[in-house]
DOTOR-766728 format. One record per residue (C-alpha): residue in one letter; y, z, x. Coordinates in steps of 0.001 Angstrom, whole numbers. Each point is the difference from the previous one (the first is absolute). Example, Ala and Ser with C-alpha at 12.3 -4.5 7.8 and 13.67 -1.06 7.14 Angstrom:
BEGIN
{res->a; v->-4500; w->7800; u->12300} $
{res->s; v->3440; w->-660; u->1370} $
END
This chain:
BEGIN
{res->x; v->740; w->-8607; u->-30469} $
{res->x; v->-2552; w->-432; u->2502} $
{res->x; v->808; w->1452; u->3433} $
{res->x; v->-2145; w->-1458; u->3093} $
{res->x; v->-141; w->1978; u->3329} $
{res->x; v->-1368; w->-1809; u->3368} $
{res->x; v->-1041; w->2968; u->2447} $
{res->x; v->-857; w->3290; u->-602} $
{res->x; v->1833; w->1975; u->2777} $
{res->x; v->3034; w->2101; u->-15} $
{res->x; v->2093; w->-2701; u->-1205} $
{res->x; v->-2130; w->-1205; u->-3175} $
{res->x; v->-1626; w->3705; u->-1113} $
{res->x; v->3731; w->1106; u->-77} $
{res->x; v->1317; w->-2958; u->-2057} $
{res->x; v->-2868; w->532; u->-2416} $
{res->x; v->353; w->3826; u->-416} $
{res->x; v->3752; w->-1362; u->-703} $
{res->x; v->-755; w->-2511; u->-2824} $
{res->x; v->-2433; w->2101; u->-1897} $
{res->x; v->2433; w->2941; u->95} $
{res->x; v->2796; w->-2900; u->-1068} $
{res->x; v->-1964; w->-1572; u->-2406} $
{res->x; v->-2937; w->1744; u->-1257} $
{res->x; v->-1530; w->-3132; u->-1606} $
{res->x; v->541; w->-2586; u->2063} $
{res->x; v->-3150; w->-1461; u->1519} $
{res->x; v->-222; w->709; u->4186} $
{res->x; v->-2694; w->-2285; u->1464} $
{res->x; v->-389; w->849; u->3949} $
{res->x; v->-2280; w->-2355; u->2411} $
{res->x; v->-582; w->444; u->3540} $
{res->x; v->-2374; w->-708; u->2560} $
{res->x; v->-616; w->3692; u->786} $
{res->x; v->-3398; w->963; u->-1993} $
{res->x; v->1273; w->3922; u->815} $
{res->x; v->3952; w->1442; u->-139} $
{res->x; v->867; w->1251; u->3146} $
{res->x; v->3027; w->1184; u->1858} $
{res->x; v->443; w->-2401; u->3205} $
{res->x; v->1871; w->3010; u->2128} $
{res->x; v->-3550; w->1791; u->-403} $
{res->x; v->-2316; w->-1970; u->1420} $
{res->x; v->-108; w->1070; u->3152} $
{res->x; v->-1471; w->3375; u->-1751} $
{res->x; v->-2590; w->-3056; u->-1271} $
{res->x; v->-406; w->-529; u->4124} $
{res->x; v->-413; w->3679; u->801} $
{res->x; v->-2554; w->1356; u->-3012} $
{res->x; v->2549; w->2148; u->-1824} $
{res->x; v->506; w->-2201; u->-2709} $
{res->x; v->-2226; w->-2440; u->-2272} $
{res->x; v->413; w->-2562; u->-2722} $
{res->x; v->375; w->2297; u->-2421} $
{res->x; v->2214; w->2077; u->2175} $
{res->x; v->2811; w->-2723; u->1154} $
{res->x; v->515; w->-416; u->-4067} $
{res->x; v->3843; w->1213; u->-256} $
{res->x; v->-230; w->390; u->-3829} $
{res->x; v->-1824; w->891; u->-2412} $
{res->x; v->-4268; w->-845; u->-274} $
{res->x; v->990; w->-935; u->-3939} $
{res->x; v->3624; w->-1788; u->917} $
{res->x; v->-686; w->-3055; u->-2045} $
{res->x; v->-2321; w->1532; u->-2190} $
{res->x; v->2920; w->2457; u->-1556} $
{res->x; v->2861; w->-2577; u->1087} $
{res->x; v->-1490; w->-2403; u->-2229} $
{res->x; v->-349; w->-2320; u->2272} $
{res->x; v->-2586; w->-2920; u->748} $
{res->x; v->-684; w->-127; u->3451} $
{res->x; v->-2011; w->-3171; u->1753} $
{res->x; v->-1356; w->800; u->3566} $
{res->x; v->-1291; w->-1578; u->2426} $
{res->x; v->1909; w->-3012; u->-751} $
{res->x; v->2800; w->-2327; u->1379} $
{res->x; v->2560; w->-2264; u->-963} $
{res->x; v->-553; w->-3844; u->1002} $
{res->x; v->3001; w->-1511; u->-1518} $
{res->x; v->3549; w->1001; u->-2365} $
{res->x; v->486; w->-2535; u->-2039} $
{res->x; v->3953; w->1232; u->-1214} $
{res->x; v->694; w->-2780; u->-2260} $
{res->x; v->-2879; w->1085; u->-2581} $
{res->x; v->217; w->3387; u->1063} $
{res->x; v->-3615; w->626; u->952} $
{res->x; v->-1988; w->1160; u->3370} $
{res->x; v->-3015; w->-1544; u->779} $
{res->x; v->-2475; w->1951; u->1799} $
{res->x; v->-2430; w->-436; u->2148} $
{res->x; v->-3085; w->773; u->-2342} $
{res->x; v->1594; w->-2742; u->-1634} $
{res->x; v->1625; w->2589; u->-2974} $
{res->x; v->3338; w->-918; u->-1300} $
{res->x; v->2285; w->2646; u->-847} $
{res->x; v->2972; w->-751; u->-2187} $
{res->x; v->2779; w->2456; u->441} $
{res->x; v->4035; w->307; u->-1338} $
{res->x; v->1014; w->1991; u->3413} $
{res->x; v->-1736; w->-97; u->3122} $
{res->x; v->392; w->2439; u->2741} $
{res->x; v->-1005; w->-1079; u->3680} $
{res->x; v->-873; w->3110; u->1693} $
{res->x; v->-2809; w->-1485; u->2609} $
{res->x; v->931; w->2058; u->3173} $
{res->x; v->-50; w->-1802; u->3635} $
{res->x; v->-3420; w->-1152; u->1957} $
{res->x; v->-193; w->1219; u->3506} $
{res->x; v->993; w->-2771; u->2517} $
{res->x; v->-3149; w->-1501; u->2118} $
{res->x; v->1802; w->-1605; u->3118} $
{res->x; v->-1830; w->-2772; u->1144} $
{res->x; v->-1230; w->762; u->3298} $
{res->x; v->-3609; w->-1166; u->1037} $
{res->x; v->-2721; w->972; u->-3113} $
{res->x; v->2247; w->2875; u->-1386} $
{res->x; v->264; w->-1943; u->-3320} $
{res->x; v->-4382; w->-723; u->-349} $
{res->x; v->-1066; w->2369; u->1879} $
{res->x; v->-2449; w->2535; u->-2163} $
{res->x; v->1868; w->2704; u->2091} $
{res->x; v->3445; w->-151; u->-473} $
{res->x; v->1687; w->1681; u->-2613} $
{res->x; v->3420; w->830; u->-1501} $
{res->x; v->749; w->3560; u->-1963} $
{res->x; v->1794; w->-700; u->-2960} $
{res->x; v->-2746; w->187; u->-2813} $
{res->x; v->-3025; w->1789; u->-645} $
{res->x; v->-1829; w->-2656; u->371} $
{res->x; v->988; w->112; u->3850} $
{res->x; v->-851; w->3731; u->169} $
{res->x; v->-3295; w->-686; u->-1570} $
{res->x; v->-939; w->-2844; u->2744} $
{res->x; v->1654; w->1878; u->3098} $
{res->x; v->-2749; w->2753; u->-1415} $
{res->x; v->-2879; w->-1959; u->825} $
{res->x; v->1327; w->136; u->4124} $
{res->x; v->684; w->3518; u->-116} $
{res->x; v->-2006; w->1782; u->2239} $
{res->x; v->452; w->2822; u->2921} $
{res->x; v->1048; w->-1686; u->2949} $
{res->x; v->138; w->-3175; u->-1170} $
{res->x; v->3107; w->-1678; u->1575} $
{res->x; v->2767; w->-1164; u->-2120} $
{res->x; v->2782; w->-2367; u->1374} $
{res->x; v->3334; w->990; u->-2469} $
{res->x; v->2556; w->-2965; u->-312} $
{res->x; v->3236; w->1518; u->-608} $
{res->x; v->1157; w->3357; u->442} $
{res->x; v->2057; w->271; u->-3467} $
{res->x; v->-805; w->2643; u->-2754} $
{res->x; v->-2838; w->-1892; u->-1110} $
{res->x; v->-1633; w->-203; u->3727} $
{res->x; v->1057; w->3536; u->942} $
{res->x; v->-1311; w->1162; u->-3705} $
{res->x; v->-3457; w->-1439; u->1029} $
{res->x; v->-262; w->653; u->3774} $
{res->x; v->679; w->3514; u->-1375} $
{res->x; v->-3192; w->-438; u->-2944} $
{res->x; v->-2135; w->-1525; u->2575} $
{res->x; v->281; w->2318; u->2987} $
{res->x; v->-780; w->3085; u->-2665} $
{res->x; v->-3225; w->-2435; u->-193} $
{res->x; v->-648; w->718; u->3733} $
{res->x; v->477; w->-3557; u->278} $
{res->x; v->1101; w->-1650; u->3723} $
{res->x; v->3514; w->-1330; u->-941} $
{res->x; v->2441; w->-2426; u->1766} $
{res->x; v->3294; w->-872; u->-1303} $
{res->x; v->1869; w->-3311; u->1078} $
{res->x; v->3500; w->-70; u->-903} $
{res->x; v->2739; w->-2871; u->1377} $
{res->x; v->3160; w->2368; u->-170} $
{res->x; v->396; w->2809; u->3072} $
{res->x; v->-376; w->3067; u->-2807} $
{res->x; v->-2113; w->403; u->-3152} $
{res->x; v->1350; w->253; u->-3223} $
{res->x; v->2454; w->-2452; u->1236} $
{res->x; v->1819; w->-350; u->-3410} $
{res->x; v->18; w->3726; u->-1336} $
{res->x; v->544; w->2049; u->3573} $
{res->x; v->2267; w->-561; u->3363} $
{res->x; v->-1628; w->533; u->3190} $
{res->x; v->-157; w->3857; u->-97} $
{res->x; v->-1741; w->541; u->-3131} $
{res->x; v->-2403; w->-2417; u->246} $
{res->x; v->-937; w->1694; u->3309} $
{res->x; v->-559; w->3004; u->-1601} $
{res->x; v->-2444; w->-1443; u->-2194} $
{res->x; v->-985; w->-2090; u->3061} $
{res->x; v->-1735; w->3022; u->1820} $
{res->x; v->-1396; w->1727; u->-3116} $
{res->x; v->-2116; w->-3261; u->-311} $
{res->x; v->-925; w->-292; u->3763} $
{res->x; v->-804; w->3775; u->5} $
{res->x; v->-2465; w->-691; u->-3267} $
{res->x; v->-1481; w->-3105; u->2349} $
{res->x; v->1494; w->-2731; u->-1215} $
{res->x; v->1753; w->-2761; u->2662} $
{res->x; v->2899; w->-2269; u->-340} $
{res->x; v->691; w->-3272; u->1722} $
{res->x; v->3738; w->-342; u->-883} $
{res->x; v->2230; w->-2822; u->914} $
{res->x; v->-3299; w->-2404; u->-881} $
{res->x; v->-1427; w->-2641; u->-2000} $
{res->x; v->-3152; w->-1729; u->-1317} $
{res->x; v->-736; w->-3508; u->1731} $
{res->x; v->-3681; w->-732; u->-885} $
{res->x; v->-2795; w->964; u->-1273} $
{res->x; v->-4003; w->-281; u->1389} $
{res->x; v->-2435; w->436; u->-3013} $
{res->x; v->-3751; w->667; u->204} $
{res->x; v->-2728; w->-2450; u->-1905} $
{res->x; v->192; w->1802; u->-3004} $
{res->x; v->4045; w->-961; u->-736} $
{res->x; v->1573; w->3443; u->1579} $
{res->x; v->2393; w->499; u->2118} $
{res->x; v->-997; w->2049; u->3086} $
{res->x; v->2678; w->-237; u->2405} $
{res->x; v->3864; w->-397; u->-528} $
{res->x; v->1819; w->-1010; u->2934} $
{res->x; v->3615; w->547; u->277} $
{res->x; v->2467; w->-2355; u->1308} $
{res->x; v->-14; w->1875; u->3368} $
{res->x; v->-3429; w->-388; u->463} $
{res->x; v->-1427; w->3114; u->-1066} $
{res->x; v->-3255; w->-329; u->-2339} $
{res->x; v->-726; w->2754; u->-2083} $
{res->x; v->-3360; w->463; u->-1088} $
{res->x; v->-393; w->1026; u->-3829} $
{res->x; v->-2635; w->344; u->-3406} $
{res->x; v->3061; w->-693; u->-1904} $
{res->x; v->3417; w->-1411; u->-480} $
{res->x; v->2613; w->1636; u->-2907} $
{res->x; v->3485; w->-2176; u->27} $
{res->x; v->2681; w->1913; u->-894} $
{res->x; v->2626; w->-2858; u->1141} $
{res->x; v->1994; w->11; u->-2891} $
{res->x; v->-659; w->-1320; u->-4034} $
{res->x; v->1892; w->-3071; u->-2115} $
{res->x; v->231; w->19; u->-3706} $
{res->x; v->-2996; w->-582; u->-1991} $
{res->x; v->1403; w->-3208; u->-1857} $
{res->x; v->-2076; w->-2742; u->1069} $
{res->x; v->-1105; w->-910; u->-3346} $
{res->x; v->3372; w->-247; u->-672} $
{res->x; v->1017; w->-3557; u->1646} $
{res->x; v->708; w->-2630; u->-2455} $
{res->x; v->663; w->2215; u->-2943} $
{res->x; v->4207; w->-2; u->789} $
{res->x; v->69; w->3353; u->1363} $
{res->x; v->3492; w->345; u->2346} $
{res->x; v->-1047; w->1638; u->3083} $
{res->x; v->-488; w->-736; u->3506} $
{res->x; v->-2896; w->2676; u->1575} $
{res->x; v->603; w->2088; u->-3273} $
{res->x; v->989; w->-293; u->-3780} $
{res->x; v->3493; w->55; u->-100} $
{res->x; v->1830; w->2085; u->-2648} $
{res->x; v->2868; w->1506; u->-1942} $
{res->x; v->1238; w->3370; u->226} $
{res->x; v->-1966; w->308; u->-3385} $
{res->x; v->-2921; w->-1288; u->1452} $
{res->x; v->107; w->-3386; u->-1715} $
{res->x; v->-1307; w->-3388; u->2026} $
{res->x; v->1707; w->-3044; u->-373} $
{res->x; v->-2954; w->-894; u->-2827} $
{res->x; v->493; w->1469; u->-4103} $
{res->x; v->-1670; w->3369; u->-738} $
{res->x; v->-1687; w->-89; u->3519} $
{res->x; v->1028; w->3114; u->2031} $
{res->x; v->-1408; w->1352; u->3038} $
{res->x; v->-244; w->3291; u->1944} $
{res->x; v->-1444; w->1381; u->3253} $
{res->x; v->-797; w->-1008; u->3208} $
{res->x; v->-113; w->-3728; u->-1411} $
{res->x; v->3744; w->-40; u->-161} $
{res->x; v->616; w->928; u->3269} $
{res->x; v->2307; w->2717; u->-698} $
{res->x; v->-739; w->3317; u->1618} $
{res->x; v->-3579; w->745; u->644} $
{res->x; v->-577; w->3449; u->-640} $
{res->x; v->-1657; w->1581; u->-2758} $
{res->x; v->3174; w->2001; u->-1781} $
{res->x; v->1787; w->-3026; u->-258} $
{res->x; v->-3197; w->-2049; u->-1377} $
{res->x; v->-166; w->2129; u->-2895} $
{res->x; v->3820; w->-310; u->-311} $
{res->x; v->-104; w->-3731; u->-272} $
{res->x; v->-2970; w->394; u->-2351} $
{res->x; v->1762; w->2052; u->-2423} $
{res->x; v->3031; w->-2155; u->243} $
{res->x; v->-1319; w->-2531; u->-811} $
{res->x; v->-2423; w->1173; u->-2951} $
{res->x; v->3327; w->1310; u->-1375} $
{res->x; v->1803; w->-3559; u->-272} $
{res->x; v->-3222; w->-1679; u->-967} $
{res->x; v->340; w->2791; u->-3272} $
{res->x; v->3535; w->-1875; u->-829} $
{res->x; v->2152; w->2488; u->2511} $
{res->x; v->2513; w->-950; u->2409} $
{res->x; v->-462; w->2305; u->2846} $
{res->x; v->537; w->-785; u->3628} $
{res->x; v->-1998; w->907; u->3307} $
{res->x; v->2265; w->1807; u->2609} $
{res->x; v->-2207; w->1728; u->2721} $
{res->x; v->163; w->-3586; u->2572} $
{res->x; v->1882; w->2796; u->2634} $
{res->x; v->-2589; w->1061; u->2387} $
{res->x; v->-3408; w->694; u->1291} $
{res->x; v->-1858; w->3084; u->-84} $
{res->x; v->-3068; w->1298; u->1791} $
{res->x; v->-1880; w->3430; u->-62} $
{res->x; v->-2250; w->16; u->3296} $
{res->x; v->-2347; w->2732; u->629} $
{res->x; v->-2540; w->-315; u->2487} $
{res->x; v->-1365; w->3150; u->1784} $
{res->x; v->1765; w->2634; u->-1978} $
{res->x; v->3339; w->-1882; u->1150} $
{res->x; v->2307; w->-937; u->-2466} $
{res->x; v->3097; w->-3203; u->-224} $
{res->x; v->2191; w->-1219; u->-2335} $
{res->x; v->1507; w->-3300; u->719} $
{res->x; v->2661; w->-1053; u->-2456} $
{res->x; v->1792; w->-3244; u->548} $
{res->x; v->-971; w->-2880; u->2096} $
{res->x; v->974; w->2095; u->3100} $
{res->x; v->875; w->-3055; u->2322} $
{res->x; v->3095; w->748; u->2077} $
{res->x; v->2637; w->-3009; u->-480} $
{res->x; v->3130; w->-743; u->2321} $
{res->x; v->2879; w->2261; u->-573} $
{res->x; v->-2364; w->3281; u->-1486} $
{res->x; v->434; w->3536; u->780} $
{res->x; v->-3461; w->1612; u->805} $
{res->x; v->-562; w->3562; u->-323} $
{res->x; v->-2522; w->1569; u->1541} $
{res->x; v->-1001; w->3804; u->-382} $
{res->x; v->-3323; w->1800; u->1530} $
{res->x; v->-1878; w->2766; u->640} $
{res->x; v->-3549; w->1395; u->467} $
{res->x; v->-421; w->252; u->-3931} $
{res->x; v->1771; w->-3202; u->-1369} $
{res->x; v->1353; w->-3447; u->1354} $
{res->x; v->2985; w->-1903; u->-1946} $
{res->x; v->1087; w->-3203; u->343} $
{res->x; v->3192; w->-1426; u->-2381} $
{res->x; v->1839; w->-3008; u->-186} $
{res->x; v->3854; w->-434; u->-997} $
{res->x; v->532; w->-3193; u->-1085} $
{res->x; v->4064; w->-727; u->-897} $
{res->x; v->32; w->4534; u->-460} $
{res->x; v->-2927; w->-211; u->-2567} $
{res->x; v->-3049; w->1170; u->861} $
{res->x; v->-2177; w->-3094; u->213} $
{res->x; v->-3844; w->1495; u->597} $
{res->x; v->-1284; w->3006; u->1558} $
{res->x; v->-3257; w->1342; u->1573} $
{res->x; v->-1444; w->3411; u->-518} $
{res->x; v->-2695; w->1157; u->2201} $
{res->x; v->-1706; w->4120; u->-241} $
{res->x; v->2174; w->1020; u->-3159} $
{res->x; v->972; w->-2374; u->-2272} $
{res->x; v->1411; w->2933; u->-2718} $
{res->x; v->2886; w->-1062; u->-2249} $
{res->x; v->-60; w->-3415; u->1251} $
{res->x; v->904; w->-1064; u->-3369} $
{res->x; v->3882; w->125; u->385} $
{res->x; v->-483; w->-2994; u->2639} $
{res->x; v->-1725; w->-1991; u->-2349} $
{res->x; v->2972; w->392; u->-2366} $
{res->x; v->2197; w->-612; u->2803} $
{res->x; v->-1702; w->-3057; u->765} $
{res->x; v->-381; w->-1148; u->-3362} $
{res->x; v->3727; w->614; u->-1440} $
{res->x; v->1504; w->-1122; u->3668} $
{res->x; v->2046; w->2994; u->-153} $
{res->x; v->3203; w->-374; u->3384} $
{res->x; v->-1235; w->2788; u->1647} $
{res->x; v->3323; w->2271; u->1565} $
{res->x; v->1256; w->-47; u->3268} $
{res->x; v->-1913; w->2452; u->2614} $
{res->x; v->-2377; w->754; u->-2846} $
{res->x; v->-3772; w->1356; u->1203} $
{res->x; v->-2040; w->-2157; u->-1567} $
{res->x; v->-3128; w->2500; u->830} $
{res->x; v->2150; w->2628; u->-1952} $
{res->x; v->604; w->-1496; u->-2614} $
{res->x; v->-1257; w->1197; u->-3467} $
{res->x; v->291; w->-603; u->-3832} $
{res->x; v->2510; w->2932; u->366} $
{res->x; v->2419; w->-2232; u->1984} $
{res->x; v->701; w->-2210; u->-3107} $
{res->x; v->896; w->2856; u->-2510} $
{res->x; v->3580; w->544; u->-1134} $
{res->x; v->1553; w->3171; u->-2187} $
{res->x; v->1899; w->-1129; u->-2435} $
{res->x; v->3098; w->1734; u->-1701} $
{res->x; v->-2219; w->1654; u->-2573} $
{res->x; v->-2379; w->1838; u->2937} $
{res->x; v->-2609; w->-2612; u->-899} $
{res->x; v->-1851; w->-2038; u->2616} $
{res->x; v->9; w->-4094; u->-174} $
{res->x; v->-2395; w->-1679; u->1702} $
{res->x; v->1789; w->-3052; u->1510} $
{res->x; v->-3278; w->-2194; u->1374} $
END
């Protein structure tokens, strides 16, 4: 049985680890475009010094050397060609395989305003090969323009200001960290980046571009008319599934690889996993999907459950949040709202279960709302959600035992 892997992030290295432990034998072939392993929630470290090549690798130096596993770098895929079960890639190579695993991540998404897609600038942070370019601009007070104030664009404002460098964040919602925070988190974080020097033009957006004679762009100008002066450009505006040299192969999907609770696409033996199926985008439930899905490509029937929520661990400044849930407020929700100098809490009841919540300054035994929002357990009536503990959900029963009932 030959297994191929396409990707070698949390999605693929997990599947792999899977089918070697599931099949000692079998042969694991692995390709990606990434000449070094790295973990993509790191590279900001890249950004800020603390971390290296060698550093960002989240496993092992001799993974595929004691895996058993051939590994081919530095390479991509040009075309799946299903019916004869083979990928062609782009050295031309053909590898044969009996399951194939689609674990290629998401590309960061270039808007295109003015030269942002030529320009030698402009830059996205999703692989290392971003970090490694952006490293070539860094310099102290050289002035960056950051498009986006997400986790990615936060995570390098954050690497670049520890640079000393002059940084400038653009971001079209009122708040940053739009998606994870409501308006009085994010302003906590807000002033812990204006104290460190860093300024935010909220509530804006890139227009256009002016580029100098050497194909960089030098001024941004916003759509009110403001023009920024910068050295360099990093778009954190969002990512779409890597699957481009997927069209015309008969892959279902829209913007991502669509598939099965066992991770199956619509084409035989052809599963995928990760950010390419646009299921949930963080790095837990990558390696979930990954594992699931080595596990039926073995010959086991085993289903992926964890579609329920979001979950983000911010920590910028020595400040903690945990944001589980989508955290938008619908018609008809019950928000609760609890604060003090130490910690701010934000839940929402959604039909009396809780739906998300949003710890900010102590975020200790947060795991029973996880489980709450996971299971969906009816919350009672008048029950304090902030009180609430595994303890709550404990019965005695008639022999003086306890029975957990989660």
């Amino acid at each position: 049985m030959r297994h191929v892997i396409i990707g070698v992030g949390a999605a693929g290295m997990t599947a792999a680890r899977r089918i070697r432990e599931l099949e000692p034998v079998a042969e694991i072939v692995m390709v990606s475009k990434d000449e070094h392993v790295h973990s993509r929630c790191m590279l900001h470290h890249y950004l800020s010094g603390h971390r290296d090549e060698r550093t960002l690798n989240f496993v092992s130096e001799d993974f595929f050397v004691r895996n058993n596993i051939t590994w081919l770098p530095s390479v991509a895929v040009q075309a799946l060609v299903p019916e004869r079960k083979n990928l062609i890639l782009t050295n031309h190579q053909v590898i044969c395989y009996d399951k194939l695993l689609i674990a290629t991540g998401a590309d960061s998404f270039m808007p295109p305003i003015g030269d942002f897609p030529t320009a030698s600038n402009v830059f996205g942070l999703r692989n290392l090969s971003d970090a490694q370019a952006i490293g070539a601009y860094i310099r102290p007070q050289g002035k960056v323009v950051i498009v986006g104030s997400g986790l990615v664009g936060m995570d390098a404002a954050y690497a670049l200001l520890e640079r000393q460098m002059d940084v400038t964040v653009v971001e079209m919602a009122e708040r940053i960290l739009p998606l994870q925070l409501d308006e009085v988190a994010g302003q906590e974080y807000r002033k812990r980046f204006e104290q460190a020097g860093c300024k935010f033009l909220l509530g804006r957006k890139a227009s256009e571009t002016v580029t100098d004679g050497q194909n960089r762009v030098c001024q941004l100008v916003l759509d009110d008319g403001t023009t920024l002066n910068c050295n360099l450009v990093i778009v954190a505006a969002g990512v779409h599934p890597a699957l481009g040299w997927g069209l015309g192969s008969g892959l279902e999907g829209e913007r991502s690889i669509s598939v099965n609770d066992c991770m199956e696409t619509n084409l035989p033996d052809v599963y995928a996993a990760g950010d390419v199926t646009g299921l949930s985008g963080i790095w837990p439930n990558a390696m979930k999907q990954g594992r699931i899905a080595a596990e039926n490509m073995c010959g086991f029937r085993m289903c992926y459950e964890d579609t329920y929520a979001l979950k983000n661990t911010i920590n910028f400044f020595g400040l903690v949040t945990l944001s589980l849930g989508k955290g938008q407020v619908q018609e008809g929700d019950q928000v609760v709202v609890s604060e003090d100098r130490h910690c701010y809490k934000r839940a929402i009841i959604r039909d009396h279960k809780l739906d998300s919540i949003l710890l900010q300054g102590n975020i200790d035994y947060a795991g029973i709302y996880q489980y709450l929002i996971k299971k969906q357990i009816p919350l009672e009536q008048g029950q304090d959600i902030f009180k609430t503990s595994f303890a709550d959900y404990y019965k005695v029963r008639l022999d003086g035992q306890y029975e957990y009932q989660l």
